[in-house]
C-alpha positions as CSV (number, residue, x, y, z in Angstrom):
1,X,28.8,-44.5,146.5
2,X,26.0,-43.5,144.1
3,X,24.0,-40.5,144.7
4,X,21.0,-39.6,142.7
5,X,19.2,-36.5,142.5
6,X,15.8,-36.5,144.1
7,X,12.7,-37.4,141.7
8,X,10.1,-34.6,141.7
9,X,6.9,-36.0,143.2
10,X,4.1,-37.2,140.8
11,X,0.8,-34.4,141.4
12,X,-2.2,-36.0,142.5
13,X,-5.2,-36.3,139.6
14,X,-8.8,-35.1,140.5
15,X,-10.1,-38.6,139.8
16,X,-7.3,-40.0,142.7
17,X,-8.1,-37.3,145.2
18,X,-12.1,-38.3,145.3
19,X,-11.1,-41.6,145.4
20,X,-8.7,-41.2,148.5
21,X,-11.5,-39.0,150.1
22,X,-13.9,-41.6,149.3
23,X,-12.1,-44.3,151.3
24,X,-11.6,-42.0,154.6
25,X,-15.2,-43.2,155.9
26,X,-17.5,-45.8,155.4
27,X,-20.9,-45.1,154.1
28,X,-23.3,-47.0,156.9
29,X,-25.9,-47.2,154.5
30,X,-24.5,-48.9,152.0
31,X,-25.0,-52.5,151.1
32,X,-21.8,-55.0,152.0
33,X,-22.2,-56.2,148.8
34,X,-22.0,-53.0,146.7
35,X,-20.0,-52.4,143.7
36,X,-16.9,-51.2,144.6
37,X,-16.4,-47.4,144.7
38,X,-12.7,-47.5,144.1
39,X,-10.2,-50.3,143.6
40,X,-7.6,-51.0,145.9
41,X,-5.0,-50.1,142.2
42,X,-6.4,-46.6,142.9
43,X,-6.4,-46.3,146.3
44,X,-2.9,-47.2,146.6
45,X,-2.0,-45.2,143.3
46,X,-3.9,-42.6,145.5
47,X,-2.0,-43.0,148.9
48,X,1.5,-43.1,147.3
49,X,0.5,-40.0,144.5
50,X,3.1,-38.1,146.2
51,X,5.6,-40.4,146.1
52,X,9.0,-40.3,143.8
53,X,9.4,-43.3,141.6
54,X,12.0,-45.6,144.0
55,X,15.4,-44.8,142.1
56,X,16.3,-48.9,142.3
57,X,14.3,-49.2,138.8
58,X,16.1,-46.9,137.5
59,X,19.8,-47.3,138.3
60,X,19.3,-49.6,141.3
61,X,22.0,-52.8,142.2
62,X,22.2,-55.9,139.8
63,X,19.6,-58.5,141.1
64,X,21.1,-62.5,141.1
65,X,20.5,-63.8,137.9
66,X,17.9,-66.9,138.5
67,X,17.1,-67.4,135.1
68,X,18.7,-70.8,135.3
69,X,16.2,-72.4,138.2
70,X,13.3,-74.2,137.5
71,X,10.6,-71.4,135.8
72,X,6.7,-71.4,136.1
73,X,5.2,-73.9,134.0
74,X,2.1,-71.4,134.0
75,X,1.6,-67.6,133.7
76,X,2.5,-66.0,136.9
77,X,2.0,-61.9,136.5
78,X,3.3,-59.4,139.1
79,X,1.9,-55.8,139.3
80,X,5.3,-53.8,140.8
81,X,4.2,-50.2,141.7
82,X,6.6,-47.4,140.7
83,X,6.7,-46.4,144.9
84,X,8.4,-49.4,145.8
85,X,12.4,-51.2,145.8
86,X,12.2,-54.4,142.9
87,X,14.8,-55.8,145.4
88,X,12.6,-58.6,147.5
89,X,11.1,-59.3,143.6
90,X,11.5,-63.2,143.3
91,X,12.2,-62.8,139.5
92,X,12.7,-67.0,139.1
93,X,9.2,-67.2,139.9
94,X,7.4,-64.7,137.6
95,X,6.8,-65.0,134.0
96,X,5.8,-61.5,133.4
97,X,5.7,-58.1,135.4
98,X,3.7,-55.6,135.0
99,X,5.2,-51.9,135.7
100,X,2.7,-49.6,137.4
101,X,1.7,-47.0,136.0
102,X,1.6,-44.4,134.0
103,X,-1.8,-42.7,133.4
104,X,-4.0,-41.5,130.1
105,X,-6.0,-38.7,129.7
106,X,-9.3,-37.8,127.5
107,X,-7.6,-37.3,124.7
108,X,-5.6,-40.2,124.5
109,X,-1.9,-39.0,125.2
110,X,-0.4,-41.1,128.5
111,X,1.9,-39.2,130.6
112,X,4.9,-40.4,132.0
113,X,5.2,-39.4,135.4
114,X,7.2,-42.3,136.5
115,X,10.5,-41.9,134.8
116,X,9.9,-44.8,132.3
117,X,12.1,-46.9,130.6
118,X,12.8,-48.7,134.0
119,X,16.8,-49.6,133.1
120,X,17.8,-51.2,136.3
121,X,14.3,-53.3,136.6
122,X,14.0,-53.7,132.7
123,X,17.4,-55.3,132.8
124,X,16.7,-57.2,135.5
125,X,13.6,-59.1,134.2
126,X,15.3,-59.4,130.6
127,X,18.2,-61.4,132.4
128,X,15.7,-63.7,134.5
129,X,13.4,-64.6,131.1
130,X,10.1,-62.3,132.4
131,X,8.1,-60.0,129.9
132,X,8.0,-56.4,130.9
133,X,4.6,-54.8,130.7
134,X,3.5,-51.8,131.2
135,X,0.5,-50.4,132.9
136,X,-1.6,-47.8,131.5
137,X,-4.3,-46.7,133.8
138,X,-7.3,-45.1,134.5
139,X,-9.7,-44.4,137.1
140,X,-11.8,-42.2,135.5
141,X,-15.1,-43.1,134.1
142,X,-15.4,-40.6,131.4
143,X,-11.8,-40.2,131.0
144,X,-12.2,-44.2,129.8
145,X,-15.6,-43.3,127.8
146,X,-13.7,-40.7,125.6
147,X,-10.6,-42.7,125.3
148,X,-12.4,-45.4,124.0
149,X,-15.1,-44.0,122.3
150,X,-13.2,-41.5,120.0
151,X,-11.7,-42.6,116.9
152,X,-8.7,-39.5,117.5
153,X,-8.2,-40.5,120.8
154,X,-7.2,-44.3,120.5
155,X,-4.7,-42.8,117.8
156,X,-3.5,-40.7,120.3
157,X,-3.4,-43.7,122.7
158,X,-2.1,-46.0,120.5
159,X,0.9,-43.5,119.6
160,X,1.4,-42.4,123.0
161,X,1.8,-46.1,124.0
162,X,4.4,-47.3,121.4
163,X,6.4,-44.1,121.6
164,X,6.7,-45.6,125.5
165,X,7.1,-49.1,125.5
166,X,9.1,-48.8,122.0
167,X,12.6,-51.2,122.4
168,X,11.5,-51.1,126.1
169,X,8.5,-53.3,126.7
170,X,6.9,-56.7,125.6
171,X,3.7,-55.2,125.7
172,X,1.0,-52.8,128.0
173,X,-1.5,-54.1,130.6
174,X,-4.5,-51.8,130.1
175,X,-6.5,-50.9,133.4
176,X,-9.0,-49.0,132.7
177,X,-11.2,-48.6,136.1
178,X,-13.8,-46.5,137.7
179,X,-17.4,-46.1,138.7
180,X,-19.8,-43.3,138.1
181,X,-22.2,-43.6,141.1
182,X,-25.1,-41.5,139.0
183,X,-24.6,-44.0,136.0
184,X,-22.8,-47.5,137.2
185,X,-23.1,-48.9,133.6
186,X,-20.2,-46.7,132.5
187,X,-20.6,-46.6,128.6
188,X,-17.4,-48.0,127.7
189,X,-17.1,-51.6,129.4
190,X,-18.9,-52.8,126.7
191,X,-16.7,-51.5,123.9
192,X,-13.7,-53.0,125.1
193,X,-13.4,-55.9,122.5
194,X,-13.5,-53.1,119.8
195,X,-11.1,-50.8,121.4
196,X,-8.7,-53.7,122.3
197,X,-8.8,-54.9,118.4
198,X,-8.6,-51.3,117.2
199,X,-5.5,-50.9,119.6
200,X,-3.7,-54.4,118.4
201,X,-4.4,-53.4,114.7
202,X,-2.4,-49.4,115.4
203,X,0.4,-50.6,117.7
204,X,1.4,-53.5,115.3
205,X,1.7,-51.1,112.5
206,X,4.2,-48.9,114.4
207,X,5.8,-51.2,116.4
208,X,6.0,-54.6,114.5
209,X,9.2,-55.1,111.8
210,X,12.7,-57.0,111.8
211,X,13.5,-56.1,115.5
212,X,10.4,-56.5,117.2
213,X,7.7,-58.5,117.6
214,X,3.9,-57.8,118.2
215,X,3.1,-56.4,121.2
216,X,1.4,-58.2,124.0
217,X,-2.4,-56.8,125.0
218,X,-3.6,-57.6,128.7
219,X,-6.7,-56.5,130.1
220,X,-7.1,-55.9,133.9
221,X,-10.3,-57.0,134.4
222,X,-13.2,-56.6,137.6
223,X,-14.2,-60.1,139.4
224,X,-17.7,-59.1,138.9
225,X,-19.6,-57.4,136.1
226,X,-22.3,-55.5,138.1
227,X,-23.3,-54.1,135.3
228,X,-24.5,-57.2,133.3
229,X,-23.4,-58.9,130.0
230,X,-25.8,-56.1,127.9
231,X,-24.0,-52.7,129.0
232,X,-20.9,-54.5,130.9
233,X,-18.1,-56.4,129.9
234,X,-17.7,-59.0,127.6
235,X,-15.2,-61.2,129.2
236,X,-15.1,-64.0,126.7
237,X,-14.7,-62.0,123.5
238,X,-12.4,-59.4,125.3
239,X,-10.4,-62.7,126.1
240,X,-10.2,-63.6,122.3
241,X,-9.5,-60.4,121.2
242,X,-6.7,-60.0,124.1
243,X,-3.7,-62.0,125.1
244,X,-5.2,-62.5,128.7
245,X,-7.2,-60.8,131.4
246,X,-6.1,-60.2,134.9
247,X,-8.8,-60.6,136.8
248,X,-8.5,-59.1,139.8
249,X,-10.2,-61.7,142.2
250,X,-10.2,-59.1,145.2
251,X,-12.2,-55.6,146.3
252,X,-15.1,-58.1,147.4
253,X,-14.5,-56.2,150.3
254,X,-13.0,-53.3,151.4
255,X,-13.5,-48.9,152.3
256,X,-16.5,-48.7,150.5
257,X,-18.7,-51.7,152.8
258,X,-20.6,-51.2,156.1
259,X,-18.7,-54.5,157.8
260,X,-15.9,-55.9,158.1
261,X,-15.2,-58.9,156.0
262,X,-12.8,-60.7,153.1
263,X,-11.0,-58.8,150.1
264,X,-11.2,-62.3,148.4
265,X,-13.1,-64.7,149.9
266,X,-13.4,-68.6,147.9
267,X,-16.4,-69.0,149.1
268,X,-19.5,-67.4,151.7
269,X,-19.9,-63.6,151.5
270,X,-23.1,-64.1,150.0
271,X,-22.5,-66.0,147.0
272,X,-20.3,-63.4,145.9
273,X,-17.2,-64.7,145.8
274,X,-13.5,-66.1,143.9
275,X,-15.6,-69.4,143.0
276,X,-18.5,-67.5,142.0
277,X,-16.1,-65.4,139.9
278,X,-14.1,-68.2,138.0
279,X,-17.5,-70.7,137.5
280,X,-20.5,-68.2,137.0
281,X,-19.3,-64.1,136.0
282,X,-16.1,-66.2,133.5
283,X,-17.8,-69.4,132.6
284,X,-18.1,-68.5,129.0
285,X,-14.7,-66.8,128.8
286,X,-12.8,-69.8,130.5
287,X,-15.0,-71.9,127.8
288,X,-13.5,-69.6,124.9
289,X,-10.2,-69.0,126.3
290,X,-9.8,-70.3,129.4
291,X,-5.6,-70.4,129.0
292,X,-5.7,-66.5,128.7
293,X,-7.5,-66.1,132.2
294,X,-4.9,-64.8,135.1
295,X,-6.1,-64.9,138.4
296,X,-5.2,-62.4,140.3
297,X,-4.6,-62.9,144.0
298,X,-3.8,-59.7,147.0
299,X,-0.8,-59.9,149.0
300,X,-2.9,-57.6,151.0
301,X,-5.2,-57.3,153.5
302,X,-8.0,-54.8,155.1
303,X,-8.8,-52.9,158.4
304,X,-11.8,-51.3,159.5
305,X,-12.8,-50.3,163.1
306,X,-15.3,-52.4,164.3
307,X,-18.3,-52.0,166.6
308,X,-17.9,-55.2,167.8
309,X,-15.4,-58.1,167.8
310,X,-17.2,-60.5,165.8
311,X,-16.5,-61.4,162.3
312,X,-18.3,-59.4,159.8
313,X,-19.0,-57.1,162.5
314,X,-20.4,-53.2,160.9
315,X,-17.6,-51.0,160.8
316,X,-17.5,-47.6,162.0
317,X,-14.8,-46.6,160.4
318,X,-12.3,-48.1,157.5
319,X,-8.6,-47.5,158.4
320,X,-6.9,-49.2,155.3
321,X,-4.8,-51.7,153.6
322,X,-2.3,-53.6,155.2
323,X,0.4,-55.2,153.9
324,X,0.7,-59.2,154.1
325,X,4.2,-58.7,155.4
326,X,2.6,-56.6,158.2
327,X,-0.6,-58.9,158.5
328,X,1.4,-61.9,159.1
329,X,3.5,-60.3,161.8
330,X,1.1,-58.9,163.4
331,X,-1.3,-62.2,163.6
332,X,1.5,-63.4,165.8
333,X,0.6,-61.4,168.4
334,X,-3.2,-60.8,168.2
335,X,-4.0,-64.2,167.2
336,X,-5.3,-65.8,163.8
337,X,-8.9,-66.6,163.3
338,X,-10.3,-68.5,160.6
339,X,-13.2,-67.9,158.7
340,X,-14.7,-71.3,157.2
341,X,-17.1,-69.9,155.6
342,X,-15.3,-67.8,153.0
343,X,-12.0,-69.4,153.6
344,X,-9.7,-66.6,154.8
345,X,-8.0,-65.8,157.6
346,X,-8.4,-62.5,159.9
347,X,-7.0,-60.8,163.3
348,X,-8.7,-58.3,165.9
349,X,-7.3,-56.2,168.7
350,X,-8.2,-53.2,170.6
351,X,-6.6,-49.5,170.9
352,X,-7.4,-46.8,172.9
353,X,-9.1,-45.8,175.9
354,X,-12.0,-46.8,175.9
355,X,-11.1,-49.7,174.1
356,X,-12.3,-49.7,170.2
357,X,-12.3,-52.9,168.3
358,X,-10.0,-53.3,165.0
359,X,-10.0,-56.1,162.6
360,X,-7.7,-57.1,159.8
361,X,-9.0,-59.5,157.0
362,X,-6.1,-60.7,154.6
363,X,-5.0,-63.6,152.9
364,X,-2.0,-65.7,153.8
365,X,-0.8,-69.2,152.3
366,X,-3.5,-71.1,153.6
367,X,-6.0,-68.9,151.6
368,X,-4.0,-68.2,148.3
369,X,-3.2,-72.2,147.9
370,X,-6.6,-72.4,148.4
371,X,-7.5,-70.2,145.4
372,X,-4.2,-71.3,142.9
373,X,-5.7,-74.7,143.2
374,X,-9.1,-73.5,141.9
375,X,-7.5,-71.8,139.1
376,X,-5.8,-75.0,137.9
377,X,-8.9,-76.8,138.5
378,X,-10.5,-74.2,136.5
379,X,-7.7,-74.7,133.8
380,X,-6.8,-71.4,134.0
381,X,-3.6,-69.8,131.9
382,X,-2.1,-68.7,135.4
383,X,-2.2,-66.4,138.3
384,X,-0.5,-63.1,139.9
385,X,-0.5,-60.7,142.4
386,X,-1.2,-57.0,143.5
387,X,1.6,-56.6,144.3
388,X,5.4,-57.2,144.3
389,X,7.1,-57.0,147.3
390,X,3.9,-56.1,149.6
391,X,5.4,-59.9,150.8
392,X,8.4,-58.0,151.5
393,X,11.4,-61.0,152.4
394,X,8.7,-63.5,154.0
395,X,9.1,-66.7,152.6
396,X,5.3,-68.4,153.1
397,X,3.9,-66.9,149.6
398,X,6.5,-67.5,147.5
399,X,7.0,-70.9,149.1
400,X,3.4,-71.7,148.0
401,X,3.9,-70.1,144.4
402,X,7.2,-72.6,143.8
403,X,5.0,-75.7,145.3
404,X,2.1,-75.0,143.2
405,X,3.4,-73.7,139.6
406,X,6.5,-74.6,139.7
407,X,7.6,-77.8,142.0
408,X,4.8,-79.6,139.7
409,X,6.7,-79.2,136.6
410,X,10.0,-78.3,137.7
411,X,11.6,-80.3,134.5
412,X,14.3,-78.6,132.9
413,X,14.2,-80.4,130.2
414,X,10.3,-79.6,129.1
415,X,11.6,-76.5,127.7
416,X,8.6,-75.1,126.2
417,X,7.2,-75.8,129.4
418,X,4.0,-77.7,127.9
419,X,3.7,-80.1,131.0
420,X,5.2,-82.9,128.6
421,X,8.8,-84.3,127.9
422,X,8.6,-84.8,124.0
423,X,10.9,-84.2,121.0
424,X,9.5,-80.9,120.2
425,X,11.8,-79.9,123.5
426,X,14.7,-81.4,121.8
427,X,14.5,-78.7,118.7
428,X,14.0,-76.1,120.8
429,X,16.7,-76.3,123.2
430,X,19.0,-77.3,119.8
431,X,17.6,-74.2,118.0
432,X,18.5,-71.9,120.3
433,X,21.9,-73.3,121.0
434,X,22.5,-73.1,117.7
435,X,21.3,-69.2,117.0
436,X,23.7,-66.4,117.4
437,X,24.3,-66.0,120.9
438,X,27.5,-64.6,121.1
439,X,28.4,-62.0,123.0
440,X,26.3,-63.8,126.0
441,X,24.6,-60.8,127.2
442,X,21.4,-59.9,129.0
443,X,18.4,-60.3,126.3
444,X,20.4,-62.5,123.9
445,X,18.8,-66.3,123.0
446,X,21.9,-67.6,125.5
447,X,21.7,-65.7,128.7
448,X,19.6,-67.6,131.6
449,X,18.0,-69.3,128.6
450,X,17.2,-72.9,128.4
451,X,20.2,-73.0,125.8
452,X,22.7,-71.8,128.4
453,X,21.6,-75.1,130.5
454,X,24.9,-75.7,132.9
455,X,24.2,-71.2,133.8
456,X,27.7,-69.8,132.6
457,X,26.3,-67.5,130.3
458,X,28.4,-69.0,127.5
459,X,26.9,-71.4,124.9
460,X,29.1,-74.4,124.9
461,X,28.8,-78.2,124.4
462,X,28.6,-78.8,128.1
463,X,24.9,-77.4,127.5
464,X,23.9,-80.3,125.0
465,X,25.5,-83.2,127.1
466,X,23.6,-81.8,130.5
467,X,20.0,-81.2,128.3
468,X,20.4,-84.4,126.5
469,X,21.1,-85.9,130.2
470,X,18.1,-84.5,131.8
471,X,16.0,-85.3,128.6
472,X,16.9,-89.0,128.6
473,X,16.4,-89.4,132.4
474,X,12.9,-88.1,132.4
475,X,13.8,-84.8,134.9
C-alpha cells in the first residue's frame, strides 16, 4: 500500500483573497456586460488556495498507455489544476496539457508551491505523445506591469522559469490576468509582444543545446480586449511572436454580472459573444496566424440566485461554478432549457422556504460542438478546455472531442497528421523506425509513437508491413 506524507497547503495571495471576496456578491449596479472582475482561472485558483497538490501527479498509479489510438489531427490543450486526480484525464485525446500553476511575483522569481516536476503526470503524458506545459500565473495587475515592464525582472522570470521546466517541460503557458477597476487599461497588455520576444530570446539561451529543444511559448489570452487595440492587447502580433494563444472563450458571464446568463454563449448576449470573439476582437490575428489560435472551451458552468425564474433573470446573489459533471446530473432532474438565442443550455430549481429561484448556465455537448465547429470554420490551430477532469468519467464531451478532431482524420497512416496521406508520411514513419529506439521506454522515438505502429513497445518489422498496409489502403 503506498502512503504519502501529507502536502502542506499552498497560503492564499492578497491578489486571490480580493478576488474570492469579490465573487461572494453580485454588484446590482453593474452592467451584464462588464469587463470581468476576476476570471474563473482565479477564482478557482482562489477556492482551492488551500488545497495540497493531489499526490496522483506526483507518485500516482500508471495510466493505460493510449498512445497507439488514433491522436488529434488538431491542437487540443487541457488546463489540469494541481487540486485535482489526472486519473479521468483522456490522455489519447489531448495534444498538450497545461499544468496549473505556479505563480510569479514583482520581481520576477515564480514560486513553486505545487511540488513541481509532476513525475507520475509527466510520465504519463510523455508515454501518450502530449507536451507538458507549465502554467505561470498571475492575477495581479501591477504584479504583471512590473514583471513585464522591468528589464531585471524578465531575467529573473526568464531564470526562474527554465530552472523549473528544465528536463521537465516542453514549454510554459503564460497567464498573466487581472483588472485594476481605477485604471482597466492595465499598462502592460500592450507590451506583451515585447515581453514574449524578450522571454523566447532568454529561455533559448539557457535552455536550448544537444538535449533540448526550444521551448514552447503560449499565451492565455481574454475573449475580449475591453481595453482596445491602442493600450490593450495585440492579438495578432502576440500570435507571431508566440507559439499560440488560448483564448479563453468564456467569463462572458459570471460573479461579477447583475443576471443570470451564459459563460460562453455562440451567439445573443448582446453581441458579445464566441462568434463575435473569433470574427471581430481575432480577425486580424486569425488573418496572421490563424493555426496558432486555441479556443478554449469551459467544462463548467454558473449559478446565481435568481429573482425570478426567467432566463437572464437579475441575480441576487452569485453562488458559483459548477462542474459539468455536476451540471449534467443534475439537469436530469430539474429539467434542461435551451437558450436559442446564445446557444447554450441552462437548469433552474427552487430551495428553501420561501422558495428562492436558482439557475445554472453551462455548456454541454450540444453547445461545445456547436463552438469546435466554428473554430474549424474559422480555421483555427485547435481547441481545449478549462479544465481536465471537471467532466469527471462522463463520456458526452469527450465523445464530441473524438467525433470532431479526431474521428475526421482518424488515419494512422497520415503520421504528421497534415489531413493528407502523402509520401512525406512514408519518411517519417521510416525515420523514426530507423532512429535509436532501443531500450523502448517512455520518451524514446519508439514508445506509443507512430514507429511502434502494431503498440508492443518494441521497434520491429511487423511495424513497417502494418504502416505500409495502412498507407497503401488509404486508412
Amino acid at each position: 500500500m503506498h502512503h504519502q506524507t501529507p502536502l502542506p497547503a499552498r497560503p492564499m495571495p492578497r491578489s486571490i483573497a480580493l478576488a474570492l471576496a469579490l465573487a461572494s456578491s453580485v454588484a446590482a449596479a453593474a452592467p451584464a456586460l462588464a469587463q470581468p472582475t476576476a476570471s474563473t482561472h482565479q477564482l478557482d485558483a482562489a477556492r482551492h488556495a488551500a488545497d495540497p497538490v493531489h499526490p496522483d501527479h506526483l507518485a500516482g498509479p500508471a495510466h493505460v498507455l493510449r498512445g497507439t489510438t488514433p491522436r488529434p489531427c488538431r491542437t487540443v490543450m487541457g488546463f489540469l489544476p494541481y487540486w485535482v486526480s489526472p486519473s479521468s484525464v483522456r490522455w489519447n485525446q489531448l495534444t498538450h496539457v497545461a499544468c496549473f500553476d505556479v505563480r510569479a511575483s514583482a520581481s520576477g522569481t515564480v514560486s513553486n508551491p505545487i511540488s513541481w516536476p509532476w513525475t507520475s503526470t509527466i510520465a504519463t503524458a510523455r508515454a501518450n505523445n502530449v507536451k507538458v506545459l507549465l502554467t505561470v500565473s498571475s492575477f495581479d495587475p501591477a504584479i504583471n506591469s512590473a514583471i513585464v515592464n522591468s528589464t531585471t525582472a524578465r531575467a529573473n522570470f526568464a531564470t526562474s522559469l527554465a530552472n523549473l521546466i528544465r528536463n521537465t517541460a516542453d514549454g510554459v503557458v503564460l497567464d498573466l490576468e487581472g483588472v485594476n477597476p481605477a485604471a482597466p487599461a492595465a499598462p502592460w497588455q500592450n507590451q506583451m509582444v515585447g515581453f514574449v520576444n524578450d522571454l523566447r530570446t532568454r529561455l533559448n539561451q539557457q535552455l536550448v543545446g544537444s538535449a533540448y529543444p526550444a521551448p514552447l511559448i503560449y499565451v492565455a489570452t481574454p475573449a475580449w480586449n475591453w481595453a482596445g487595440a491602442a493600450s490593450g492587447w495585440n492579438f495578432a502580433a502576440l500570435a507571431q511572436a508566440s507559439d499560440g494563444l488560448f483564448i479563453m472563450g468564456y467569463d462572458y458571464n459570471g460573479s461579477w454580472t447583475g443576471a443570470s446568463g451564459p459563460s460562453s454563449p455562440l451567439t445573443g448576449n448582446s453581441g458579445i459573444n464566441v462568434t463575435g470573439t473569433l470574427t471581430s476582437q481575432y480577425a486580424a490575428a486569425r488573418s496572421a496566424a490563424g493555426a496558432k489560435l486555441i479556443l478554449g472551451v469551459p467544462y463548467y458552468g454558473n449559478q446565481w440566485q435568481t429573482a425570478t425564474s426567467a432566463a437572464f433573470s437579475s441575480a441576487t446573489a452569485y453562488t458559483g461554478s459548477v462542474l459539468f459533471s455536476t451540471a449534467q446530473a443534475q439537469q436530469l432532474t430539474f429539467g434542461r432549457q435551451w437558450d436559442t438565442t446564445t446557444q447554450t443550455p441552462w437548469y433552474r430549481f427552487q430551495t428553501g422556504s420561501p422558495a428562492t429561484w436558482s439557475q445554472v448556465w453551462y455548456d454541454d455537448a450540444q453547445s461545445l460542438r456547436a463552438k469546435f465547429r466554428l473554430a474549424k470554420q474559422q480555421s483555427l490551430g485547435g481547441v481545449g478546455m478549462w479544465a481536465l477532469t471537471y467532466d469527471a468519467s462522463r463520456p458526452e464531451l469527450a465523445d464530441v472531442i473524438a467525433s470532431e478532431f479526431i474521428a475526421p482524420c482518424a488515419c494512422r497512416a497520415d503520421v504528421d497528421l497534415s489531413g493528407l496521406r502523402n509520401v512525406e508520411d512514408i519518411f517519417i514513419f521510416l525515420g523514426r523506425w530507423f532512429a535509436d529506439c532501443s531500450p523502448a521506454q517512455p520518451g524514446s522515438p519508439c514508445f506509443g509513437s507512430a514507429a511502434d505502429f502494431d503498440g508492443s513497445g518494441t521497434r520491429t518489422v511487423e511495424d513497417i508491413f502494418m504502416f505500409l498496409s495502412a498507407w497503401f489502403a488509404g486508412c
